[in-house]
Structures are given as C-alpha cells and as structure tokens.
N, C-alpha and C positions, 0 to 999 in steps of 0.2 A: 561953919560946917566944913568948909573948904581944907582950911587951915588942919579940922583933927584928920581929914579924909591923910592929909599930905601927911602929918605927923605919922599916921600907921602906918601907910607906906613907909616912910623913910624908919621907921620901929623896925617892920619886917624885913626890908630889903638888910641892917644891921644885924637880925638876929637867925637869919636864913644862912647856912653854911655855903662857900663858893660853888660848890660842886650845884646847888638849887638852879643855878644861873644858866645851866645848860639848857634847863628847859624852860623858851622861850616862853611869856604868858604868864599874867598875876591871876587869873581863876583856876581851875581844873581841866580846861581847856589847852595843850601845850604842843609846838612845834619844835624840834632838834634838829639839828644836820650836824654829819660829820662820817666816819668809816669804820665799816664794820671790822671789829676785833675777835670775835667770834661766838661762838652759839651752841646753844643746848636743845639739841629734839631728841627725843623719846624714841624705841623703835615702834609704838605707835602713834604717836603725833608724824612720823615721816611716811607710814604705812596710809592715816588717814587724811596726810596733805593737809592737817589744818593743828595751828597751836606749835608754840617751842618759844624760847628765850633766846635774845640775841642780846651781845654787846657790844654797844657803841661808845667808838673814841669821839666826843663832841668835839667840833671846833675852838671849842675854850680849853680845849685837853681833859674834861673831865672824863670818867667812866660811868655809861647811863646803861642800865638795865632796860630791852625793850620787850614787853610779855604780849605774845600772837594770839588771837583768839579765834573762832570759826568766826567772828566778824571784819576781822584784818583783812583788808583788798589791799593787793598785791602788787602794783605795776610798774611800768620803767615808762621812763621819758624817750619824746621820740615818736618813732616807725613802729617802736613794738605797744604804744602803749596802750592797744586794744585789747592785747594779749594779757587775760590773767594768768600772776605765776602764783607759786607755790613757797614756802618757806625754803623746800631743798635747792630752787634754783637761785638762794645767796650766800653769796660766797665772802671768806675773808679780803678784805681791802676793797669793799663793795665802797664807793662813796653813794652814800643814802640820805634822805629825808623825810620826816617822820611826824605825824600827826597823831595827836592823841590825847588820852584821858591822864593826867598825875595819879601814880600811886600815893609816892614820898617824893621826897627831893632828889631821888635816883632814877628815880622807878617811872614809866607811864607804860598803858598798854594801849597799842596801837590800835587804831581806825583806817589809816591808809601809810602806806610804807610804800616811798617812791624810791627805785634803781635809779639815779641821775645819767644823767645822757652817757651812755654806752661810748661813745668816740670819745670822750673824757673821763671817763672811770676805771681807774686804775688797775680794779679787779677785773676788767672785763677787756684789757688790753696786754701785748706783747710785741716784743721787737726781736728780730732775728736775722736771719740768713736763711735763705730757701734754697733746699737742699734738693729735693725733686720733687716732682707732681704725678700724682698718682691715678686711677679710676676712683674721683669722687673721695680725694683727700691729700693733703700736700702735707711734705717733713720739714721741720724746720728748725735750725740748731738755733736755738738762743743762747742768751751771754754767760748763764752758767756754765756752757759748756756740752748740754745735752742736749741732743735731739726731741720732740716729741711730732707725731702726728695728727696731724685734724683732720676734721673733714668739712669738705665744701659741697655747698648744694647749689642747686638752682638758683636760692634767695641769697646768695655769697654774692655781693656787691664786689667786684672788682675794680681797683681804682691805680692808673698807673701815674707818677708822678711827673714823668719826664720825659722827651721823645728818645724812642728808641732809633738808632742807626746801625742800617749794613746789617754785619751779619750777628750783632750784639743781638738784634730786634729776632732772631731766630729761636733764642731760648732766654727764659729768666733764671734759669737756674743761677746761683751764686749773688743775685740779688739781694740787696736790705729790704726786709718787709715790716708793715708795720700792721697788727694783727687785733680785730676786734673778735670777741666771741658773742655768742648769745647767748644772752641770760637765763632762759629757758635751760639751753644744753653749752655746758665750756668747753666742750672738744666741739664744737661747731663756728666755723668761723662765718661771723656775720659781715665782717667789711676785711678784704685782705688790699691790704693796700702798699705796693711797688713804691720804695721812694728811692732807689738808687744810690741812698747815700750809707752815712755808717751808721749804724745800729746805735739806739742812744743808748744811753747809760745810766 
C-alpha cells in the first residue's frame, strides 16, 4: 500500500507543471509566500472593501493568481496585527503570506493573507534625506530624486540611531532617514527612523 501511495506521488509530483510548486501543500489546502506584483479590484469590490485579485511573485519565481472573498482576513505581523485591513491597503512589492484553498495550479483563493513584518517589507519602506518637519508631517527627498511628504502622528515611533552632538543635536534636518509606512494608510509613517548615515540604495 505504501509502495503505490509513494508511486502516485512521485506520478504527480512528474506530471504537475513547475509553476504547481508554488503552492505549498499535496491536498487542497495550500500556503505561498513571496511579493506582490499587482492587482485587480473592481470599483465595487474597493467601494465594498471586500473581494479583488492580486498577484503574486512566489519565491520559486512563479506567477500565482490570489482570488479575495468576503471571507479573506486581512492582517500584518507585528504591532498592527489586531488591526483588520482591507484589500486597498496592499500595495505592489508587498512581501506577503498566503493561506488558502487551490483553485488549479495557479490559482487559490485565500482564507488569510498575511503583510510580513512592516520593518522588513519592502513595500512598506523608504530611505531618504529629511528635508524639513512640518505641523504633523515631514518632506523627504528620496533617491530618485523627488521630494514627497508624509505624515506623522502620535503612533509615529521615532527612533534615532546615533548620539547627537553640540549644535548638530539642534536640528535633523539634512539627516538619512529610514522610513516605515503603515499599512493601513502609505503616506503615514509608522516608524521614522534617524540613522545618520547614507541613504541605501
């Protein structure tokens, strides 16, 4: 019995296209990770916050179709991960994790859809130059070249990297920053963090 169990398997795992391989799991039951490449919502799947198609770049490089349903929960790891989100608060180059049902060998439709840790995900960070501080928002030239503005709230985690001296410690303006947003809203910065040095790249 053992023997034909292994032979199907090794039948299927041969006659299964590479791209199957993304989605973790030999039942119907299946997990993927990798970053979001992007997405289809409806103008009312975004009106009713619930339902839309996203696509993910798997880790193995494949391209995986993930279909939202009003039973899709939402969350990020973390600080926020009390907070349900919504479909519009993900964005391209999300690093995500994904639980769910197989459609095909592309395809599953999600059950839970995790944002991976916000201070690690790509989508959900920036490096710059702080340019000034404002009433409950600071400007900040990133590497392309442009300016853009955020805003900072109460829950804006400030973190400085380095001791400041004399009369440097007077302003940051002209500082390297390194900039988390929140998932929820991406002009809101959730962790701004001072690191003194140069901007990566």
């Amino acid at each position: 019995m053992r023997s034909r169990l292994f032979l199907a398997a090794s039948l299927l795992a041969l006659t299964l296209p590479s791209f199957a391989l993304a989605l973790e799991g030999i039942g119907p039951r299946v997990t993927v990770s990798g970053t979001v490449e992007g997405f289809l919502i409806t103008p009312k799947q975004a009106f009713d916050q619930v339902g839309g198609e996203f696509y993910l770049r798997a880790t193995n490089g494949q391209l995986v179709t993930v279909v939202f349903t009003k039973e899709t929960e939402i969350i990020s790891e973390g600080r926020l991960s009390r907070k349900q989100l919504i479909p519009a608060n993900i964005t391209k180059n999300m690093s995500i994790r994904v639980r769910g049902w197989r459609v095909d060998s592309k395809t599953l439709t999600a059950s839970l859809f995790i944002i991976q840790n916000i201070e690690m995900n790509p989508g959900l960070n920036a490096n710059g130059t702080l340019q000034s501080i404002g009433n409950g928002s600071v400007e900040v030239l990133l590497p392309n070249g442009k300016v853009y503005t955020y805003s900072v709230t109460n829950e804006t985690d400030v973190i400085v990297n380095f001791t400041l001296r004399g009369t440097e410690g007077l302003s940051l303006i002209g500082k390297q920053v390194l900039l988390t947003f929140n998932p929820t809203n991406t002009s809101q910065v959730r962790i701004l963090r001072i690191t003194g040095e140069k901007a990566l790249r």
